[in-house]
Structures are given as structure tokens and as C-alpha cells.
mmCIF file of the N, C-alpha and C atoms, coordinates in Angstrom:
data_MODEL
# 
_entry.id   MODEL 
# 
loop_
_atom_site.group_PDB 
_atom_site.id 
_atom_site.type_symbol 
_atom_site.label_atom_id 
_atom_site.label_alt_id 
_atom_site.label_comp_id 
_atom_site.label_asym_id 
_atom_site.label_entity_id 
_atom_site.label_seq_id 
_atom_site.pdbx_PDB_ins_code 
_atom_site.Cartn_x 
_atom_site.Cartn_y 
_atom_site.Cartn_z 
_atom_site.occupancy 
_atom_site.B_iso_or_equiv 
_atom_site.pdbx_formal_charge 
_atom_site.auth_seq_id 
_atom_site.auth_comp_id 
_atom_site.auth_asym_id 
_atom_site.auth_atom_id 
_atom_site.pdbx_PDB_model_num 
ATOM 1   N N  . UNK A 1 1  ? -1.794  -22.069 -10.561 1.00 0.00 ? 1  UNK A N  1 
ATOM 2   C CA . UNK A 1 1  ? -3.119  -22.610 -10.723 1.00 0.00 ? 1  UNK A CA 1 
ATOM 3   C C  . UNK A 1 1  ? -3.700  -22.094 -12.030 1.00 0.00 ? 1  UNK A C  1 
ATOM 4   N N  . UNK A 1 2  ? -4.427  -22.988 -12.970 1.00 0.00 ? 2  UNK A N  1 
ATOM 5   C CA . UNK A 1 2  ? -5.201  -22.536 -13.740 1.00 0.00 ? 2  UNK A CA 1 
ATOM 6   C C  . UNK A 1 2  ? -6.299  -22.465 -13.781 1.00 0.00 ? 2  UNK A C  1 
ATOM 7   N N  . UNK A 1 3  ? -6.842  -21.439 -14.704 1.00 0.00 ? 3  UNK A N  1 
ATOM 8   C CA . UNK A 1 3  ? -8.270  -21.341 -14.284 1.00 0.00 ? 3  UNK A CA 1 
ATOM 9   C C  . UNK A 1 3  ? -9.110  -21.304 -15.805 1.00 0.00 ? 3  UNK A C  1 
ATOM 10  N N  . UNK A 1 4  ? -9.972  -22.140 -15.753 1.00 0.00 ? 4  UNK A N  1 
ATOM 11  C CA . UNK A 1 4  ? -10.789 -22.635 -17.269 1.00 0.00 ? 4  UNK A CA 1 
ATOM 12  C C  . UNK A 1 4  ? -11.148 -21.281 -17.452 1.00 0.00 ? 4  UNK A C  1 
ATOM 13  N N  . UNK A 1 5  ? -11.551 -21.381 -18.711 1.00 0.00 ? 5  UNK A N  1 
ATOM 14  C CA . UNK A 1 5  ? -11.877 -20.272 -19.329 1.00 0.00 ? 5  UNK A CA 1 
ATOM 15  C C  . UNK A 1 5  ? -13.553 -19.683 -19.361 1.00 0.00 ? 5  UNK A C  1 
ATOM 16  N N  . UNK A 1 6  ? -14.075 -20.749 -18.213 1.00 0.00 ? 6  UNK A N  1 
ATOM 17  C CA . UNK A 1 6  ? -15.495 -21.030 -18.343 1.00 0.00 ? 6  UNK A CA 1 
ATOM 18  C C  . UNK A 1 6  ? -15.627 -20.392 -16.859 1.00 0.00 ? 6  UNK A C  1 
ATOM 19  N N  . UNK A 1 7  ? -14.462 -19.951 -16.236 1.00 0.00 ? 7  UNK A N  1 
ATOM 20  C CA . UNK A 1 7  ? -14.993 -18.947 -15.355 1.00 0.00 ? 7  UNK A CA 1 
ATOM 21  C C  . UNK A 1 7  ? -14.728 -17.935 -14.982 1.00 0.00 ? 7  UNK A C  1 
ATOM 22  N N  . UNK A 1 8  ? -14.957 -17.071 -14.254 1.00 0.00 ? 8  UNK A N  1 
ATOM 23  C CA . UNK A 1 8  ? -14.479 -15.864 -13.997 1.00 0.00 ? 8  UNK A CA 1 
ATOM 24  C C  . UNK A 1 8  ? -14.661 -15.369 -12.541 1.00 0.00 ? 8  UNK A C  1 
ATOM 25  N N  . UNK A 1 9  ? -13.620 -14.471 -12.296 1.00 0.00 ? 9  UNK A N  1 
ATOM 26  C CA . UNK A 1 9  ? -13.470 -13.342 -11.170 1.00 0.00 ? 9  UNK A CA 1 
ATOM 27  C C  . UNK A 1 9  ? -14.881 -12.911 -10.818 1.00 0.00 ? 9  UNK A C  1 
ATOM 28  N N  . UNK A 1 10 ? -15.644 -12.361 -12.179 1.00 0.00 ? 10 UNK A N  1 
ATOM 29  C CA . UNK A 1 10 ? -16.620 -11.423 -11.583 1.00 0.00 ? 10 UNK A CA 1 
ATOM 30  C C  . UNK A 1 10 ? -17.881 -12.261 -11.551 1.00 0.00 ? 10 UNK A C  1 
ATOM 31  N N  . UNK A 1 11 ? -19.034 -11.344 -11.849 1.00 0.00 ? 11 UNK A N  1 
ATOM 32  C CA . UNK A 1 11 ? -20.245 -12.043 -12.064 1.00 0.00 ? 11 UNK A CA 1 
ATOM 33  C C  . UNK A 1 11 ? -20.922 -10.340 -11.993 1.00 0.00 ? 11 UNK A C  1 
ATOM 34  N N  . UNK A 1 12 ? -21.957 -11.158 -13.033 1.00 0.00 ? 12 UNK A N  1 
ATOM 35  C CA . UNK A 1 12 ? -22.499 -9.504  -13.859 1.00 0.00 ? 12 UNK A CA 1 
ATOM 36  C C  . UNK A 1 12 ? -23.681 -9.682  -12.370 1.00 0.00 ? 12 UNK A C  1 
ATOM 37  N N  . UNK A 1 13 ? -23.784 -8.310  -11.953 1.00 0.00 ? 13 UNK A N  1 
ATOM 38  C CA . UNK A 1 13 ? -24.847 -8.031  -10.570 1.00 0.00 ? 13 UNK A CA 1 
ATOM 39  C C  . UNK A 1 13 ? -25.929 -8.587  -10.827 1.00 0.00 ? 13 UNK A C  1 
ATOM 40  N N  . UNK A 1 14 ? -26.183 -9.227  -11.609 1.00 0.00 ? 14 UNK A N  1 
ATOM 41  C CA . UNK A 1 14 ? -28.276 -9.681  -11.933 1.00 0.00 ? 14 UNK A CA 1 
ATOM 42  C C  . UNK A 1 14 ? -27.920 -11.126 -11.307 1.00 0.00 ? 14 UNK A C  1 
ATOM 43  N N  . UNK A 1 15 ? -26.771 -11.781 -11.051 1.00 0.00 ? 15 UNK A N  1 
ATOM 44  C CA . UNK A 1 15 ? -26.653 -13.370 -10.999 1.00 0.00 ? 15 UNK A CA 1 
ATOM 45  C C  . UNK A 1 15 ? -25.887 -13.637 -9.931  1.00 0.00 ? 15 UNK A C  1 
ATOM 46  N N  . UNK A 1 16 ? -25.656 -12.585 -9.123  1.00 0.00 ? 16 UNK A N  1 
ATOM 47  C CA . UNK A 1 16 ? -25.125 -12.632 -7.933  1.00 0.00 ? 16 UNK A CA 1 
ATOM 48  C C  . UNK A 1 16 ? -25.917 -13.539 -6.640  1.00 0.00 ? 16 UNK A C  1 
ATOM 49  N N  . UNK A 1 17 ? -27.345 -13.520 -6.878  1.00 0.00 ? 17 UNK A N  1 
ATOM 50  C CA . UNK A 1 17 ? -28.161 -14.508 -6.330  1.00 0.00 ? 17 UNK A CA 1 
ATOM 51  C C  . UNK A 1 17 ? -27.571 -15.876 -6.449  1.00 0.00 ? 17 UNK A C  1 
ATOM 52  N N  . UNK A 1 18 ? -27.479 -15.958 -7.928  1.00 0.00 ? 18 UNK A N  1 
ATOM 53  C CA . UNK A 1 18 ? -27.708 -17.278 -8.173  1.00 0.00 ? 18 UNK A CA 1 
ATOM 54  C C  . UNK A 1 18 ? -25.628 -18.011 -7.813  1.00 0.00 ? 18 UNK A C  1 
ATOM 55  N N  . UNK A 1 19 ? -24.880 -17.626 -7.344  1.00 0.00 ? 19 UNK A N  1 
ATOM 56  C CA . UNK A 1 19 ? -23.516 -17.658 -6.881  1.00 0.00 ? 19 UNK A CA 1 
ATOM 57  C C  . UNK A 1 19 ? -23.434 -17.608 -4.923  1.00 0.00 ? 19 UNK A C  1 
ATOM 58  N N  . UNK A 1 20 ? -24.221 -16.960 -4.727  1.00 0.00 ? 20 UNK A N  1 
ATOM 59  C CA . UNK A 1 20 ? -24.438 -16.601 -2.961  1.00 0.00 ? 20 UNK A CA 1 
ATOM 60  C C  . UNK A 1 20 ? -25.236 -17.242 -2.175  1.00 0.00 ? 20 UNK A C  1 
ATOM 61  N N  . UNK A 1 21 ? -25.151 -17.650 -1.644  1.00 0.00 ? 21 UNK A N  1 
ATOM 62  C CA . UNK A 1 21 ? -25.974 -17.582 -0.182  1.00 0.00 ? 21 UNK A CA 1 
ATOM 63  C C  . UNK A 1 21 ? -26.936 -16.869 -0.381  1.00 0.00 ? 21 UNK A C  1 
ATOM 64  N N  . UNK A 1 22 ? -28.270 -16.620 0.216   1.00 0.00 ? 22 UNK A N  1 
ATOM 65  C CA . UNK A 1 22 ? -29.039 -15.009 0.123   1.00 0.00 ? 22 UNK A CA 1 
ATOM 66  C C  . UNK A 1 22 ? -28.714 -14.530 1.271   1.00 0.00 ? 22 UNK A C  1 
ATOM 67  N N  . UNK A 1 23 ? -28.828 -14.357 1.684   1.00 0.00 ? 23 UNK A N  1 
ATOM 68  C CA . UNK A 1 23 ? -27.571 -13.365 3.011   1.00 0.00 ? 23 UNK A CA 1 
ATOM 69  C C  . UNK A 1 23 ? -26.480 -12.890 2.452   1.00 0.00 ? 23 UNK A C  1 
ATOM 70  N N  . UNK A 1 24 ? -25.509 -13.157 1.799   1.00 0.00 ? 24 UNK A N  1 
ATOM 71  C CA . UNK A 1 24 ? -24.751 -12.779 1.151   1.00 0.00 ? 24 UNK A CA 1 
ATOM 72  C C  . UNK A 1 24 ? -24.737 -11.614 0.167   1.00 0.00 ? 24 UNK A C  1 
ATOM 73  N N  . UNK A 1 25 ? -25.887 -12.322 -0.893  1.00 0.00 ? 25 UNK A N  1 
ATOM 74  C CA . UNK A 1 25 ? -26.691 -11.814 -1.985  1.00 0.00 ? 25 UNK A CA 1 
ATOM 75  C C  . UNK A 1 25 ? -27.269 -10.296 -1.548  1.00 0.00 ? 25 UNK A C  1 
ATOM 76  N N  . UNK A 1 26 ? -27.768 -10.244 -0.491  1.00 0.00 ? 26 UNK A N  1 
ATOM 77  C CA . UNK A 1 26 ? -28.540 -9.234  -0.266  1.00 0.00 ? 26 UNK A CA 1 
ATOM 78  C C  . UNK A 1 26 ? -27.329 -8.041  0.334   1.00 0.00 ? 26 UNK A C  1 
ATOM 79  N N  . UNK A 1 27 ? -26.377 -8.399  0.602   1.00 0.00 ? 27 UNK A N  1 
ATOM 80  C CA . UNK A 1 27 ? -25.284 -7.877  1.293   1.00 0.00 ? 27 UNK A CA 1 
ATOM 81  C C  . UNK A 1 27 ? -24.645 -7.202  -0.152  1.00 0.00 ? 27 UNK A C  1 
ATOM 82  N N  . UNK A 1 28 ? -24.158 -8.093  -0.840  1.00 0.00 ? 28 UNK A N  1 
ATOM 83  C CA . UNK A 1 28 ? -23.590 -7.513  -2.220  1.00 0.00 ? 28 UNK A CA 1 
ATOM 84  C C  . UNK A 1 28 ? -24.186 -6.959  -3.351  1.00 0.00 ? 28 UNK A C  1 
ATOM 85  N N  . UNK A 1 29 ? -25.811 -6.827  -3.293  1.00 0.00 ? 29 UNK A N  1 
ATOM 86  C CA . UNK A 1 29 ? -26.873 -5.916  -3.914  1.00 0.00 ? 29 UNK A CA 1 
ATOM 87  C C  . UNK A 1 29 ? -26.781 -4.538  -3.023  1.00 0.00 ? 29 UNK A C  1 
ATOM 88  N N  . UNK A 1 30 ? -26.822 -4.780  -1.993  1.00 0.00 ? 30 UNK A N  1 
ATOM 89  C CA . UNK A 1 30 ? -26.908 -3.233  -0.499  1.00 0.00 ? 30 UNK A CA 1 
ATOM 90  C C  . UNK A 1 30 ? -25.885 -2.526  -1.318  1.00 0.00 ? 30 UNK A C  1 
ATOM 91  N N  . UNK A 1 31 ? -23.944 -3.297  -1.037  1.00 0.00 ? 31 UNK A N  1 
ATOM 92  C CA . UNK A 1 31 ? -23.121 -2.245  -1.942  1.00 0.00 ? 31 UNK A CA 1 
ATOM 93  C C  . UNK A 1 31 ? -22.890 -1.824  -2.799  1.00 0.00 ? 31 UNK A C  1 
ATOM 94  N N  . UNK A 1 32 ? -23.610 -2.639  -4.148  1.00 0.00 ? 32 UNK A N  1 
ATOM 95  C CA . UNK A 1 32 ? -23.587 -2.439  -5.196  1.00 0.00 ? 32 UNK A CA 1 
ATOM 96  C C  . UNK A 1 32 ? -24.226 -0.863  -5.449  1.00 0.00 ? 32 UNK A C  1 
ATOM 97  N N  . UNK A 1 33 ? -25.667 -1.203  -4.949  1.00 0.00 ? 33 UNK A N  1 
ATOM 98  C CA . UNK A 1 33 ? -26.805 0.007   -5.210  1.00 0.00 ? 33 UNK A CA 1 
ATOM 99  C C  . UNK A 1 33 ? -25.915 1.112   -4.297  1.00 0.00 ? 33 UNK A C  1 
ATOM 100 N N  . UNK A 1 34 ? -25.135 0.946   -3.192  1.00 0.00 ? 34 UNK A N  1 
ATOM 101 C CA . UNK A 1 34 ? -24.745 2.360   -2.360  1.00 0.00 ? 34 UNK A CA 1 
ATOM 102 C C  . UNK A 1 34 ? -23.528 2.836   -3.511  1.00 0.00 ? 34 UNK A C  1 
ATOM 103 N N  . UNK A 1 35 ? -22.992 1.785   -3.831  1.00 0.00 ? 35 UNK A N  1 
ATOM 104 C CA . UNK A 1 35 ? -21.332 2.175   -4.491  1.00 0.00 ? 35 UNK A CA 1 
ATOM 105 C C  . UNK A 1 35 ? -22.278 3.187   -5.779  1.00 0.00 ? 35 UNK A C  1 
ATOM 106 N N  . UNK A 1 36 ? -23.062 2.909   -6.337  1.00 0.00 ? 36 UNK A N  1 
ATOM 107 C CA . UNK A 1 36 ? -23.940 3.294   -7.759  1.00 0.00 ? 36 UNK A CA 1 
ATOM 108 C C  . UNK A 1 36 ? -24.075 4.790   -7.412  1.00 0.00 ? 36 UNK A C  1 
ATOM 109 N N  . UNK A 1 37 ? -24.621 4.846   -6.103  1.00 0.00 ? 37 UNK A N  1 
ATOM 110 C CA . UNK A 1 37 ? -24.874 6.324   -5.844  1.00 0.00 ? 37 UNK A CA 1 
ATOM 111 C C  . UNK A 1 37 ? -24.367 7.165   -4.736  1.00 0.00 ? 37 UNK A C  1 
ATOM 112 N N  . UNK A 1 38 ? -23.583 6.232   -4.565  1.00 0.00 ? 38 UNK A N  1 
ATOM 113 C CA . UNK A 1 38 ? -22.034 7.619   -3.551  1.00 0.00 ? 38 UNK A CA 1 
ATOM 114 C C  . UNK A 1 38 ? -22.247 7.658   -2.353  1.00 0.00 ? 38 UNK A C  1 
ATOM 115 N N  . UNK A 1 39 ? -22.961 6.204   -1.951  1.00 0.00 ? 39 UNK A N  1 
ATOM 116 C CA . UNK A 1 39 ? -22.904 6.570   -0.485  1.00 0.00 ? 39 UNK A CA 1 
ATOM 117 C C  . UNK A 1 39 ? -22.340 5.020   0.565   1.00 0.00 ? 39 UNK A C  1 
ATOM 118 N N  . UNK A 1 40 ? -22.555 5.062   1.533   1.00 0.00 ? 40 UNK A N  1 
ATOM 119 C CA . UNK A 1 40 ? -22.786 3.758   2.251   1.00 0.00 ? 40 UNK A CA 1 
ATOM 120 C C  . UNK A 1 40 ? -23.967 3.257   2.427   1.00 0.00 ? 40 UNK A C  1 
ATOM 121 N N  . UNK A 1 41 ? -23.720 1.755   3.140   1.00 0.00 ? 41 UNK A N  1 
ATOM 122 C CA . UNK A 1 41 ? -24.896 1.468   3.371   1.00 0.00 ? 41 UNK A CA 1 
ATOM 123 C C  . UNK A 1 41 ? -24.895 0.585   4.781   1.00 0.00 ? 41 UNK A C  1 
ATOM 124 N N  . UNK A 1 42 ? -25.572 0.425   5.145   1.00 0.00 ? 42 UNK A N  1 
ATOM 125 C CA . UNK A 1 42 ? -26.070 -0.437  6.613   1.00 0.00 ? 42 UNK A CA 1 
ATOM 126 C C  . UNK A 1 42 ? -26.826 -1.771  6.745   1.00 0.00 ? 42 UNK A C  1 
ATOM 127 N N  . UNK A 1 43 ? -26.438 -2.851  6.823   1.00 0.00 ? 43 UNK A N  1 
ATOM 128 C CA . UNK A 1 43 ? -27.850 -3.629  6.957   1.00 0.00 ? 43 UNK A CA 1 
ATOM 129 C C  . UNK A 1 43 ? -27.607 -4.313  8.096   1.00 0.00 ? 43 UNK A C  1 
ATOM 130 N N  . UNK A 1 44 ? -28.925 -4.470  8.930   1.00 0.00 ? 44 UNK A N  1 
ATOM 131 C CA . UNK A 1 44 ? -29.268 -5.131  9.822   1.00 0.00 ? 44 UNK A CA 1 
ATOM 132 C C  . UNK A 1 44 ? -29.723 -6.018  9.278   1.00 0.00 ? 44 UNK A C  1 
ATOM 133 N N  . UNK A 1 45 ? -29.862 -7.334  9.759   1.00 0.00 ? 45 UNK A N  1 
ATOM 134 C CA . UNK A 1 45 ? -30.435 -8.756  9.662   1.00 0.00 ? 45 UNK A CA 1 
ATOM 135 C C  . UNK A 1 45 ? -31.110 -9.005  8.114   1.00 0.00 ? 45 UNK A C  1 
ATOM 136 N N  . UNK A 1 46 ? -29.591 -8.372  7.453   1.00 0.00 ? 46 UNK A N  1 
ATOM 137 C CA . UNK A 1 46 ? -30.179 -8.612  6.468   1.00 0.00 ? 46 UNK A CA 1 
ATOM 138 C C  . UNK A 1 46 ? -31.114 -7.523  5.287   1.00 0.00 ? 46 UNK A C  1 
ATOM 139 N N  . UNK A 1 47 ? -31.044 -6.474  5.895   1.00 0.00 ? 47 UNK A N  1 
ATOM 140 C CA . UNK A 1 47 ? -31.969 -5.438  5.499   1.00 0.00 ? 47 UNK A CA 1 
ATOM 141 C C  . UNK A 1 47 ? -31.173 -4.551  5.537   1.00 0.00 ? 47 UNK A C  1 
ATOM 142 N N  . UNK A 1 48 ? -31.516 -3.319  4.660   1.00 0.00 ? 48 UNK A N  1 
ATOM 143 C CA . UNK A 1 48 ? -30.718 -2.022  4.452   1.00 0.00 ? 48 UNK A CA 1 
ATOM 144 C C  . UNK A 1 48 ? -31.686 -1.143  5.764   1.00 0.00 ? 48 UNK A C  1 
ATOM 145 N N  . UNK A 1 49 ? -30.566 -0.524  6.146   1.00 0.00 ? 49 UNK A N  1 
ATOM 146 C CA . UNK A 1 49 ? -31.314 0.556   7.167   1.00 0.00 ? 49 UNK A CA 1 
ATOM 147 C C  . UNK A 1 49 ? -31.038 1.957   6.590   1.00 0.00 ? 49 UNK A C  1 
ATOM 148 N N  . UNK A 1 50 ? -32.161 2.210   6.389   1.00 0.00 ? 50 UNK A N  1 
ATOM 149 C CA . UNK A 1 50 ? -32.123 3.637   5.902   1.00 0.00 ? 50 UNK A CA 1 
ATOM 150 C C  . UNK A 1 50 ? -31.901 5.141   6.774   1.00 0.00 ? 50 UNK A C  1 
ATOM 151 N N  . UNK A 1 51 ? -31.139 5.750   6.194   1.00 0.00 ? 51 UNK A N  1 
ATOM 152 C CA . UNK A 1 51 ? -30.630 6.886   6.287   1.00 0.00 ? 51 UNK A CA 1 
ATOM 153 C C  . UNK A 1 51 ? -29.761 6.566   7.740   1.00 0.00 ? 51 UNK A C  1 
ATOM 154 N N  . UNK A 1 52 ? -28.864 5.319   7.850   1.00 0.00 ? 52 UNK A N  1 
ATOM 155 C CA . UNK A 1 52 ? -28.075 4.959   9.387   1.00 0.00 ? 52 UNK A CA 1 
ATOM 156 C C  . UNK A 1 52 ? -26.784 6.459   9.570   1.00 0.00 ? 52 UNK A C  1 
ATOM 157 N N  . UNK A 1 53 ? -27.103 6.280   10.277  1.00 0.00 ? 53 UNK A N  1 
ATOM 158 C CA . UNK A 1 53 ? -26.258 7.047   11.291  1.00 0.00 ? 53 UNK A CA 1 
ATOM 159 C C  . UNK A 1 53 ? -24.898 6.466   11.737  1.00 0.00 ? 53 UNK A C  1 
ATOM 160 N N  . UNK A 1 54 ? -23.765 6.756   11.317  1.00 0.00 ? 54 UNK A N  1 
ATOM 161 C CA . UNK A 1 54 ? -22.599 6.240   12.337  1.00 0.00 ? 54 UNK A CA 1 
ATOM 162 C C  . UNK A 1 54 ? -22.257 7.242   12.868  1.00 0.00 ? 54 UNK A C  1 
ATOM 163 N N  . UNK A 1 55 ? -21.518 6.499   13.648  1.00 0.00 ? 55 UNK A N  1 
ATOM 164 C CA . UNK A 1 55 ? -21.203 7.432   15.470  1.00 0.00 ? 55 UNK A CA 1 
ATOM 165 C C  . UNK A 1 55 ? -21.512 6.872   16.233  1.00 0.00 ? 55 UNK A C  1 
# 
């Protein structure tokens, strides 16, 4: 398969909206910002839950 040169694998994080679903969007902003600062993250319905607990 080829692939034009007019697209790509990634997508720079500011335009990830504009490629997603917002459900999605908000899902791949959550890991972005956790991956940035070393942690996980959680979201319920859509929302980050802060300081979640697993176990």
C-alpha cells in the first residue's frame, strides 16, 4: 500500500481534536498530559479522575 505524502502516522497533539471523535480526543489529551509527566491516568465518562486509585 502506498501512502501520499500528504499524510501521516502522527498528528502534532494541538489537532488531535480536529482527527477524533471528542471522546476520543479527550482520551488521547488525558495520555498525552499523563505520559508528559510520569504518571497514569483515569477517565470516567470522559473526564480525568484525579488522583485514581487502582486496586
Amino acid at each position: 500500500m502506498t501512502v501520499s505524502s500528504s499524510l501521516s502516522a502522527f498528528v502534532e497533539p494541538a489537532l488531535v481534536g480536529e482527527r477524533l471523535v471528542p471522546v476520543l480526543a479527550r482520551r488521547v489529551a488525558a495520555a498525552l498530559a499523563a505520559r508528559a509527566e510520569g504518571r497514569t491516568a483515569e477517565l470516567r465518562e470522559g473526564v480525568v479522575v484525579p488522583d485514581a486509585v487502582w486496586g
